[in-house]
N, C-alpha and C positions, 0 to 999 in steps of 0.2 A: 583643766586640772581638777574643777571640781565634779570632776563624774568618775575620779579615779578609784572609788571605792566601786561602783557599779563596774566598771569593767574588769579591775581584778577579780571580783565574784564571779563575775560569767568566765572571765579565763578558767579560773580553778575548777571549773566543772562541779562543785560541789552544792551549787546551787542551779537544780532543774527544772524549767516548767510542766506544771502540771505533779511534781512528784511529792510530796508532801517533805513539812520541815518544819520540822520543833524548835522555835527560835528563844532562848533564853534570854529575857530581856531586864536589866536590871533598873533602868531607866537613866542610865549613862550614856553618855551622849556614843558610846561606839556601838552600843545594844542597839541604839534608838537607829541609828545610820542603817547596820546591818539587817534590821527588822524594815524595814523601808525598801532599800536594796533588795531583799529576797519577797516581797513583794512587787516591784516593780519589774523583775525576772518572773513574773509569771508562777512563783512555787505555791503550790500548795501548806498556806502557812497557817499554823499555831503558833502558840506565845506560852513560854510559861515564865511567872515569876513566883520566886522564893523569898518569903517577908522573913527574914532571921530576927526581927528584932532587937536588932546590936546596936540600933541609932534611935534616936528622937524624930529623925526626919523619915524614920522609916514606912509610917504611917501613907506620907506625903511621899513617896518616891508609888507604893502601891497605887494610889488614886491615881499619879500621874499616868502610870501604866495600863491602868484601866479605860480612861479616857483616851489616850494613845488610839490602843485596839478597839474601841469603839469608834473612831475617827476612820482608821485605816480598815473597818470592818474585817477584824482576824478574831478571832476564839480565842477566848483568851484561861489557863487556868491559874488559879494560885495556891500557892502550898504554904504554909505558916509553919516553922519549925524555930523550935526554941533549944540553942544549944550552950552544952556545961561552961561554966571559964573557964580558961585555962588553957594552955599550950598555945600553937600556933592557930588563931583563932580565924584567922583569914585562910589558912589550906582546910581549914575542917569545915568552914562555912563552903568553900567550892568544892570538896565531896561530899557535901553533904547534898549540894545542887544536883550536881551528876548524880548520883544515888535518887533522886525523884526522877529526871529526866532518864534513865536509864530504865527506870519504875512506868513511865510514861510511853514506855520507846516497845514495839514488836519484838517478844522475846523474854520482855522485863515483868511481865505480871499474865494472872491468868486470865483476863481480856480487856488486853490493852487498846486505847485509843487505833486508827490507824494512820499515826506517825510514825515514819520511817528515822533520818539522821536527826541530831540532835546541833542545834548550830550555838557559839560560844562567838563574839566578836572580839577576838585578840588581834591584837595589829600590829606589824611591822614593829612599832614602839614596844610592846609587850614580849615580842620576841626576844629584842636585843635585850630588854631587862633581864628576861628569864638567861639567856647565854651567860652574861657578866656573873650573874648573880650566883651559876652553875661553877662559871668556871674559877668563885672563889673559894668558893664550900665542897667542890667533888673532882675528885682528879679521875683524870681518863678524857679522851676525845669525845664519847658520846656527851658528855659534858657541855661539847658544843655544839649539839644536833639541834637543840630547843625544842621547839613545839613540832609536831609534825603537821600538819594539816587534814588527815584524818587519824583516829585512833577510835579502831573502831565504829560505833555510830556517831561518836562525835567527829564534828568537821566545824573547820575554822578557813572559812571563806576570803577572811578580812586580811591572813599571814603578808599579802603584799603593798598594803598600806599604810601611813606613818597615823598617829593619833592627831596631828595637825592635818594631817590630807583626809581624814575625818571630819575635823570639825570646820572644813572649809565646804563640806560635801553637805554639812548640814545648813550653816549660812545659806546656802546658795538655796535651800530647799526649804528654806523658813523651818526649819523644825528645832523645838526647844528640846530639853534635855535638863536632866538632874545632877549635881554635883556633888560626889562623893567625896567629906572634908577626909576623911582616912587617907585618901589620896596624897595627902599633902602633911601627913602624920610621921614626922623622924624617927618615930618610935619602929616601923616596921623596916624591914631592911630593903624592901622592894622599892621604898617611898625614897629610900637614901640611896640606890640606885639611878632612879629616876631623877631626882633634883640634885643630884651633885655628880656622879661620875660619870653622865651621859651631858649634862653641861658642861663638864672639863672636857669630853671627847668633844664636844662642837665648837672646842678654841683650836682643835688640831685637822678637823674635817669636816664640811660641810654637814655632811648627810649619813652620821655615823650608826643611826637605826638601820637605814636601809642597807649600809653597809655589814653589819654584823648580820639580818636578817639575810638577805643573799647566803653569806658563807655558810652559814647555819645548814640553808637549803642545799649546797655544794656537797660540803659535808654527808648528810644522811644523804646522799644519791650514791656519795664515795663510799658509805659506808654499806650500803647493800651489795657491793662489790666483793668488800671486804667481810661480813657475811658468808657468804657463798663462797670466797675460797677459805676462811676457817672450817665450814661444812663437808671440804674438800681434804683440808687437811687429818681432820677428824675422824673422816672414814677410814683414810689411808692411816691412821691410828690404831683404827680398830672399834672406833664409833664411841669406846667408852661402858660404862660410865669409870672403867679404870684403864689407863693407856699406861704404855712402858716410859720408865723415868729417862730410858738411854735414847729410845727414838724419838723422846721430846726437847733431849737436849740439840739435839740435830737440828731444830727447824731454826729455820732465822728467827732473830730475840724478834720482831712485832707481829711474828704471826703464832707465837711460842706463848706469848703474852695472851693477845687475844684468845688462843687455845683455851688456854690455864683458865680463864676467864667465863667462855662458854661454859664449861666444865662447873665450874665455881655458880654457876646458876644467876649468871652475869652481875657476881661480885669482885672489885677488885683482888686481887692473889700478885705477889710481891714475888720476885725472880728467886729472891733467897730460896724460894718453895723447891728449887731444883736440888738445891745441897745435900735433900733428905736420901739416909744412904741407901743402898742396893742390896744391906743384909739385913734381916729381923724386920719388924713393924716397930715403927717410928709416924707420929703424929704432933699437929701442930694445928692449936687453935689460930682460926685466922678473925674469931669475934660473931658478934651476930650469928651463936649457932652452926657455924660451920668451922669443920676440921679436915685440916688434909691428911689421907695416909698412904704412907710410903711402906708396900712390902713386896713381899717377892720382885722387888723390884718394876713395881706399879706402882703409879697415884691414883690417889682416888678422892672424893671429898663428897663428906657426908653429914646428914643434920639428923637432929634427934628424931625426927619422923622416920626416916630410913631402917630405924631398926625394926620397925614394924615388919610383922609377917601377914604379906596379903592372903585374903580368904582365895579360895580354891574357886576359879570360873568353867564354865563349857566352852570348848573351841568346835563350833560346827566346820565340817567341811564340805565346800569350801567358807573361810569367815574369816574373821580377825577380833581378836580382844585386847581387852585393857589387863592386863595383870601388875598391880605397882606401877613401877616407873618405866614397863615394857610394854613394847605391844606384840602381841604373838599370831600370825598370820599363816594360815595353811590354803594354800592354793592348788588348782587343778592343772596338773602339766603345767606348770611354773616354773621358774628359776627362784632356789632362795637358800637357806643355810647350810639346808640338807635335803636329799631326797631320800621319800619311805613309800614303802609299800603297805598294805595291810591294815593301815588305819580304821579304817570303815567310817561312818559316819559323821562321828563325833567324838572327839577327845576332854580331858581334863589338862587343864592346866594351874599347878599349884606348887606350893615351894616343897623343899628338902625338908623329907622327916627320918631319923633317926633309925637307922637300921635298913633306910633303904637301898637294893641293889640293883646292878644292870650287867647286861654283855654286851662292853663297850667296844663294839665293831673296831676287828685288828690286832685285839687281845688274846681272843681263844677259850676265854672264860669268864665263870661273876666277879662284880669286884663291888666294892661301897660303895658310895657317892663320897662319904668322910674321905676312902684312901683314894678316890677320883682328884678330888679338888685340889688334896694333898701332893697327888703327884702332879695334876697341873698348872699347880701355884696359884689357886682359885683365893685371894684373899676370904680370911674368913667374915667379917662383916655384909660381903657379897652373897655369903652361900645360900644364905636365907630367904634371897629376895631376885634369887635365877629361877627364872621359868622352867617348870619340871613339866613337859607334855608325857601325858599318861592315855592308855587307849586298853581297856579292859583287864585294870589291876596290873597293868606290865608299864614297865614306862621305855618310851619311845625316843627321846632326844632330851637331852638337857640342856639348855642354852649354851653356847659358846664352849663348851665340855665334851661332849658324846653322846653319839646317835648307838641304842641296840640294833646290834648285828642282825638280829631277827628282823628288823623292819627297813633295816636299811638297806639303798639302792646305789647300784653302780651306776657312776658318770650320767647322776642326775636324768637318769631312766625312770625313776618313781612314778609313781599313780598322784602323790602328793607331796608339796615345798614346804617345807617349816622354813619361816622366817621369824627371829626376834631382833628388835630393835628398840635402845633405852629412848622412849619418847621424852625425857626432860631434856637429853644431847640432841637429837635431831630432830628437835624444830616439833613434834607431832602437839598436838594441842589435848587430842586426848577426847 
């Protein structure tokens, strides 16, 4: 049993021989384990510790650290940061850690060490705290995903062992370790987690870390399931970033929710949000900056950034750009929004200005972009911030609105694909 921290590391693959791994060690006895462990897996280790200076022993947790990695012959660096009072002083001191080690990490500075993941020793105990502690303060099921086991560069090796099946990992391997009295401090709410409500759970269950810690894991495997078909439902939507109020009342209430959700830039959004009606614009602060609106009988939900009007970019062809919250993509003999002829090289892509016109293919003639949207039910919030493809002063397709008759192609015959896609909906990172 006491090798059970070295085996769940090698299970989790998170720790490779020979691959290097930034180990954050604070000189806690689950730092101290894990820094051991990914050394005797063979990895390519560094050590960084961060002296925040919030303790008297803090001095004495560094030394200890020092000699540590002089013992275990690892590189070791250290970083001193002095942070304000005030607020939640323990979440600010661990981004404050990740913000070095992300500084430290390939990617993070303009020449970085060559350390690859960043490793944190959270355990099975840590897990379960973080669940409880989610699911009294945040409603919704990701509530009880926890920790994921990578995110990003960081990776947590330790997610399938308890903090006793740690420190049995260290007995057995003679190795000391420093004790953080915070740990034991009523004052913070993790501390009252830990010593009260996970000791009321082990009058009811043996082994109620590793119990929560499992489900957790369950959970986000259900929930990337679940993922992919809101992605699913979404497109069948119409991808967003405004879908119809009538074809969302349609969908089953948890996948209608989760929708709303996605949408909402994966903030909570409350059922009531369907009531909003089908005539005029009607809005509704949901807090934090975000509001829902309800017109032409669409929602939509947008934050004060949104009214920005992004600057004008080049779309070579073939290429793909960022405009806003789009991405606008023209391919060669492709399938995608629309297909045009006549492009040539390189396009502009930028928003709606004032007096601009087109011959919206099927019409017969010019018309606005103003009496376009008007007769498409384009809300007006939106207008500003749809991708307008232009190709020598003429403009060629307007997102989700109309393709000019002059450039456009029957039954997807074209020379070139416009596609636009809201990259905050689906998933794009940008």
């Amino acid at each position: 049993m006491s090798e059970r921290p070295l085996d769940a590391a090698r299970r989790s693959g998170l720790v490779r021989p020979g691959e290097p791994l930034l180990v954050l060690v604070s000189g806690g006895g689950d730092s101290v384990c894990l820094l051991d462990v990914a050394v005797r897996l063979g990895a390519n280790v560094s050590v960084l510790h961060v002296n925040h200076g919030l303790r008297p022993e803090a001095e004495g947790d560094e030394a200890f650290v020092r000699e540590l990695c002089e013992r275990l012959g690892v590189p070791l660096h250290v970083e001193r940061i002095r942070l304000e009072e005030g607020g939640n002083l323990q979440e600010r001191a661990r981004e404050a850690r990740y913000a070095v080690a992300e500084r430290l990490t390939p990617g993070g500075g303009s020449d970085p060490p060559p350390w690859g993941d960043y490793a944190t020793a959270h355990t099975a105990s840590d897990q379960a705290e973080t669940v409880l502690y989610r699911l009294a303060v945040s409603p919704g099921s990701r509530a009880l995903h926890g920790m994921a086991p990578r995110r990003g560069r960081l990776v947590r090796p330790l997610l399938e062992v308890t903090r006793e099946e740690v420190r049995d990992y260290l007995r057995a391997r003679e190795l000391g370790w420093r004790d953080d009295p915070s740990n034991a401090d009523p004052r913070f709410a993790r501390t009252r987690v830990r010593h009260r409500l996970l000791e009321a759970l082990r009058s009811v269950g043996p082994a109620p870390e590793r119990t929560i810690a499992e489900t957790a894991r369950q959970l986000r495997e259900e929930g990337e399931l679940l993922d992919a078909a809101v992605s699913d439902a979404l497109e069948e939507l119409g991808g967003g970033p405004a879908v119809s109020l009538a074809a969302l009342r349609e969908q089953p209430p948890a996948l209608r929710r989760l929708v709303l959700r996605r949408l909402a830039g994966d903030q909570p959004v409350p059922d009531s949000i369907l009531e909003l009606g089908e005539k005029g614009t009607k809005t509704l602060d949901l807090g934090g900056g975000l509001r829902a609106v309800a017109e032409y009988g669409t929602l939509r939900f947008t934050r004060a950034r949104e009214e920005e009007v992004p600057d004008p970019v080049e779309l070579t062809v073939p290429g793909r750009v960022r405009f806003g919250d789009w991405e606008v993509e023209a391919t060669l003999a492709g399938v995608g929004d629309v297909s045009v002829t006549g492009l040539g090289p390189a396009a502009t892509v930028r928003a709606w200005r004032e007096g601009d016109r087109m011959r919206p293919a099927g019409l017969g003639g010019t018309k606005t972009l103003q009496d376009l949207f008007t007769d498409r039910k384009v809300p007006r919030a939106l207008r500003r911030t749809l991708p307008v493809v232009e190709a020598e002063g003429e403009i060629v397709w307007v997102a989700g609105v109309a393709v000019d008759e002059r450039f456009a192609a029957a039954d997807q015959t074209g020379e070139v694909a416009l596609s636009a896609r809201s990259i905050r909906h689906q998933g794009f990172t940008g």
